[in-house]
C-alpha positions in Angstrom: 30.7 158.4 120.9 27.4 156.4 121.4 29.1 153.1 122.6 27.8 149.9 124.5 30.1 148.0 126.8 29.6 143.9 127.2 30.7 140.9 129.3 29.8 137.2 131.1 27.9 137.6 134.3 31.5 135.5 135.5 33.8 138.6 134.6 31.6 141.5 135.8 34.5 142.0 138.5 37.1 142.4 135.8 35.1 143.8 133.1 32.7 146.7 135.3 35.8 148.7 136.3 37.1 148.8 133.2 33.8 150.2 131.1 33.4 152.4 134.5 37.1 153.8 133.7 35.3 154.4 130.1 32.0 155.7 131.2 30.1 153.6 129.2 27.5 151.2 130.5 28.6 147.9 131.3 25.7 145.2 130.7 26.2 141.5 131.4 24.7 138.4 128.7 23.5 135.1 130.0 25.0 131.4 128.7 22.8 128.5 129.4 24.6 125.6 128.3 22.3 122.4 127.5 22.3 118.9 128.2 24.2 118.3 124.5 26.6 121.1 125.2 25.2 123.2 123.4 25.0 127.0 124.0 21.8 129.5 124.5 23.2 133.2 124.6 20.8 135.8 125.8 22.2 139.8 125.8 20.7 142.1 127.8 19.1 144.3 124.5 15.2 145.5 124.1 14.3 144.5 120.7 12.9 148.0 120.1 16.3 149.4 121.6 18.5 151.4 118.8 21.5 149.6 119.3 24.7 151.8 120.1 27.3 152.2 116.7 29.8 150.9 119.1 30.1 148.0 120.8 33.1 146.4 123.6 33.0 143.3 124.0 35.3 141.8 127.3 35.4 137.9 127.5 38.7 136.6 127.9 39.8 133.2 126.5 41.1 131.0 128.7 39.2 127.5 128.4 38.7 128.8 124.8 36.8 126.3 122.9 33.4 127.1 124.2 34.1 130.9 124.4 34.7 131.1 120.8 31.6 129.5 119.8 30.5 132.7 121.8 32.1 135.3 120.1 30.8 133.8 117.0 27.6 133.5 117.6 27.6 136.8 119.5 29.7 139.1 117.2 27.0 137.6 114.4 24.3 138.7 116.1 24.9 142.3 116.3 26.0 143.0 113.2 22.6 141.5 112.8 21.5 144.4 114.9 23.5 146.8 113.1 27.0 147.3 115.3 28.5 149.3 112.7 32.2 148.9 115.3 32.7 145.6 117.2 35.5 145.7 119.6 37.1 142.7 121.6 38.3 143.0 124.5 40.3 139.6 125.7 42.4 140.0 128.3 44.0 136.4 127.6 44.5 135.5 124.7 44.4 131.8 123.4 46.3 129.5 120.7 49.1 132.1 120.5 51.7 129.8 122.0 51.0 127.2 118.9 52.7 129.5 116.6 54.8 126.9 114.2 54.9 123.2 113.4 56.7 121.2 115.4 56.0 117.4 114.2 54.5 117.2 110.8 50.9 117.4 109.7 50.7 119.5 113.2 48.0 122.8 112.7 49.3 126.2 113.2 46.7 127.7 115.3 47.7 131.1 115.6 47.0 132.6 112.7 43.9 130.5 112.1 42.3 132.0 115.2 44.0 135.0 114.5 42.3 135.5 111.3 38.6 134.2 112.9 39.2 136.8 115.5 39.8 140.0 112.2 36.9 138.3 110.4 34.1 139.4 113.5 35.4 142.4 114.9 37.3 145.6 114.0 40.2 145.3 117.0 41.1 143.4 119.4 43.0 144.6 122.7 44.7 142.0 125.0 47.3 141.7 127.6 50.6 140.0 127.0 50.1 137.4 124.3 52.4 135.1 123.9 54.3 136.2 120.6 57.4 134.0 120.9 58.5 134.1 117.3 56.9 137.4 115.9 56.9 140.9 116.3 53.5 142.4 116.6 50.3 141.1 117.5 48.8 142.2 114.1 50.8 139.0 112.3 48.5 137.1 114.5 45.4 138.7 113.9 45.4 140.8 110.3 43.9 144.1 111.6 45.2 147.6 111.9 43.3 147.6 115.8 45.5 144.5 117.4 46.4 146.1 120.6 48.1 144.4 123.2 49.4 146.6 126.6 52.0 145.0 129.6 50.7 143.5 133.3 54.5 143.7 133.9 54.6 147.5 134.9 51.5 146.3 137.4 53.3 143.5 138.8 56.4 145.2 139.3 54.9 148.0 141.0 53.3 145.4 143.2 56.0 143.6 143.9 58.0 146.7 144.7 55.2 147.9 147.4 55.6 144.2 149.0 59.8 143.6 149.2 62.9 144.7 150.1 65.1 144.6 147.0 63.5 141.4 145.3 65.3 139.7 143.0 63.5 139.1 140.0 63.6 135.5 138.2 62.2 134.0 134.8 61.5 130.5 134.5 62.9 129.9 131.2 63.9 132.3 128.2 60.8 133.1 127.1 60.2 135.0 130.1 62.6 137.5 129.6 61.1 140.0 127.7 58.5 139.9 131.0 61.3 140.3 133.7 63.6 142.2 132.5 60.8 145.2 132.0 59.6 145.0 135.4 63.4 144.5 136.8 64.1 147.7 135.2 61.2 149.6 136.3 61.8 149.5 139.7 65.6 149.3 140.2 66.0 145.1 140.7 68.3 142.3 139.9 66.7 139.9 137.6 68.2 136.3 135.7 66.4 134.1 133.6 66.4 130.5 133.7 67.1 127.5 131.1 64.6 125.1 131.1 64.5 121.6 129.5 61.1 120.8 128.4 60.3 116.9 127.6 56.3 117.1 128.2 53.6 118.9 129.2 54.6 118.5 133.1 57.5 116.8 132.3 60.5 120.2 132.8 64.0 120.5 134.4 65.1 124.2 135.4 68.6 125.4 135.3 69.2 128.5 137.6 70.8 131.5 136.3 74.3 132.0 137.3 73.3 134.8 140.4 73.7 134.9 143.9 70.4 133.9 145.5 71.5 133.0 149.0 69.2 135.2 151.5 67.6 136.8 148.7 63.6 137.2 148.7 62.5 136.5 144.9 59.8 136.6 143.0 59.6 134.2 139.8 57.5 136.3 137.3 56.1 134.8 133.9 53.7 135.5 131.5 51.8 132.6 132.0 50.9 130.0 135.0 49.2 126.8 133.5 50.2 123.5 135.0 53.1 125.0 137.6 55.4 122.1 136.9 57.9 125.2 135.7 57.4 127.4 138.5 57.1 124.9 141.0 60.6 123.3 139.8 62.1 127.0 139.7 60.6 127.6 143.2 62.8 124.3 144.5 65.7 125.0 142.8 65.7 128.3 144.3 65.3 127.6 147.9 67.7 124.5 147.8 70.2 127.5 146.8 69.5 129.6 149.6 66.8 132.1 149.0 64.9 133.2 151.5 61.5 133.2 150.3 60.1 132.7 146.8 56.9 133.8 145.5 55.4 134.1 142.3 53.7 136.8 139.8 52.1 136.4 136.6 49.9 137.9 134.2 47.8 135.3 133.5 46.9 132.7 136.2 45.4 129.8 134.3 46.8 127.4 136.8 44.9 124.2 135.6 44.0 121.5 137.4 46.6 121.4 140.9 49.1 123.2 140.0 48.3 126.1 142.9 48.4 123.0 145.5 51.9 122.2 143.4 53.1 125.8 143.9 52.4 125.8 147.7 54.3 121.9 148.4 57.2 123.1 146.4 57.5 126.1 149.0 55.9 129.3 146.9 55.1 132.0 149.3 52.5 134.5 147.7 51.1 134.0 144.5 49.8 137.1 142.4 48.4 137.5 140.0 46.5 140.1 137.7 42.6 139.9 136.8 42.8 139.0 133.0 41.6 136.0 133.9 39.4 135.5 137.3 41.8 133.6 140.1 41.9 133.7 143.7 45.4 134.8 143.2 44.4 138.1 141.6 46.2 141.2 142.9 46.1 143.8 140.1 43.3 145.2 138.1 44.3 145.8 134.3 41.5 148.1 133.8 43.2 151.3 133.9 45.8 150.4 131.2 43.2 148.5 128.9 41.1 151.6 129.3 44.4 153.7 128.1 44.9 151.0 124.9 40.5 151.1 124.2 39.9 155.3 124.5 41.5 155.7 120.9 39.8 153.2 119.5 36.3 154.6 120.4 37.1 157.9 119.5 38.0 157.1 115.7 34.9 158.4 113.5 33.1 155.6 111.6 33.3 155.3 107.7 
C-alpha cells in the first residue's frame, strides 16, 4: 500500500525508526508559533504531488493543548488533499487519567478527546494509556482501530540485561497491571505499594509487605510526571534496606524538577522508553508499534 509516514522535526529520533521498521518514507512538518501563540504548520507536500491514500501520523501528546490544535488543523488539511486513511500514531496519550467526576460540575475529558481524536482519523495506536476504570481503549476513543501495545515487555527486558534478580516495585495500585507483567516476564519478585494521595505533590507511600533489605529494585510505573510518588517510594525503600533503587517508566513526562527530585531522594538510574523524548530514554518502541501499525496499512480501502 501507497502510504506516507509523518512527524515534528522534535520527534524525528522516535518517529524515523519506526516508519524505517515500515519502509515507508518518513517526512518531517514545520510549527512556527507566533507572537499571539498562534500556530503556522507547514508539511513537507508539493502542491502538484498526488498525495499517498495512506497517511501515519506520529506526534505524541504530552504538553497536549497546543499539539491538538495540530492534529486538527493537520488531519483537516489532508483530507483536504484527499487522505482517503488517516492514522495516528501517539505514543503518549493525554486526558486518559481524567476518566470520571470527582467534585461536581468537574469535565470528563476522556471521552471528549477521545471522541475528537475518532472524529479526524481512522485509528489510533498508543502505548500504555492510562485506562484505570475501563477495559479497552476503544471506550475512549469510538473506533474499531484504537490500538494500544505494552513498553513493560521492553523495560523488563532491560531491566533484566542490567540486574541481578531485581525486585520489581509499583508505586501505588494502579501500577500493577504494569509490574506484575514485566515481573512475570523475566522470572522477578514484584509488590505494589499503597499510596495516599492529598494533592498534586502532596503523596504518602506505604511499602508492600516484602523483604527489601539488600535487594537492588527497580520502581516501575506507567507514568513519571512530578516524581513526588517515585521519589517518596525511592526513600521509603532505602530507609528499609535496599541496596539501590532505580526507576523505569513508559512515559517520562517528568515536569518541571522532578528528575532533580528523583536523584536527592537517592534514585540510581532512571529509564525510560522514547514515547515521549527524555534524556532518560533507554528503549525504542518502534518495533512493537510497527507490529500494532502493519495490519492497519494493509487493510484495503472502501
Amino acid at each position: 500500500m501507497s502510504a506516507l509516514f509523518l512527524c515534528s522535526v522534535e520527534e524525528k529520533s522516535a518517529a524515523c525508526p519506526l516508519a524505517q521498521a515500515l519502509a515507508v518514507p518518513c517526512l518531517s512538518y514545520e510549527c512556527h508559533r507566533f507572537p499571539d501563540q498562534e500556530l503556522r504548520l507547514t508539511l513537507p507536500l508539493q502542491d502538484s504531488a498526488a498525495l499517498p491514500a495512506t497517511v501515519v501520523l506520529y506526534r505524541s501528546l504530552d504538553r497536549p493543548n497546543d499539539k491538538l490544535v495540530e492534529l486538527l488543523l493537520i488531519a483537516r488539511h489532508l483530507r483536504r488533499l484527499g487522505a482517503r486513511q488517516l492514522i495516528l500514531v501517539a505514543p503518549y496519550l493525554a486526558y486518559m487519567r481524567q476518566d470520571i467526576a470527582f467534585h461536581s460540575g468537574e469535565i470528563v475529558s476522556q471521552t471528549i478527546v477521545g471522541q475528537f481524536l475518532a472524529e479526524l482519523f481512522d485509528g489510533v495506536i498508543t502505548v500504555d494509556p492510562h485506562l484505570h476504570r475501563i477495559e479497552r481503549l476503544e471506550q475512549a476513543i469510538p473506533l474499531s482501530a484504537a490500538v494500544f501495545v505494552s513498553g513493560a515487555p521492553r523495560l523488563a527486558d532491560l531491566i533484566r540485561d542490567n540486574l541481578q534478580q531485581p525486585l520489581l516495585i509499583g508505586p501505588d495500585a494502579e501500577s500493577r497491571q504494569w509490574v506484575e507483567s514485566a515481573a512475570v516476564r523475566i522470572g522477578a519478585d514484584f509488590g505494589v505499594c499503597q499510596k495516599v494521595r492529598r494533592g498534586d505533590r502532596d503523596v504518602t507511600v506505604e511499602l508492600p509487605d516484602l523483604p527489601v533489605n539488600g535487594r537492588q529494585v527497580v520502581v516501575l510505573d506507567d507514568v513519571a510526571s512530578s516524581g513526588h510518588t517515585l521519589a517518596q517510594a525511592t526513600r521509603a525503600l532505602l530507609n528499609a534496606g535496599a541496596a539501590t533503587v532505580d526507576v523505569a517508566v513508559t512515559h517520562a513526562l517528568f515536569a518541571g524538577d522532578a528528575v532533580e527530585l528523583l536523584k536527592q531522594a537517592g534514585v540510581g538510574n532512571i529509564w525510560s522508553t522514547d514515547t515521549i523524548i527524555h534524556d532518560s530514554n533507554a528503549i525504542s518502541m518502534a518495533p512493537l508499534l510497527a507490529e500494532a501499525l502493519t495490519p492497519l496499512l494493509n487493510v484495503p480501502l472502501d
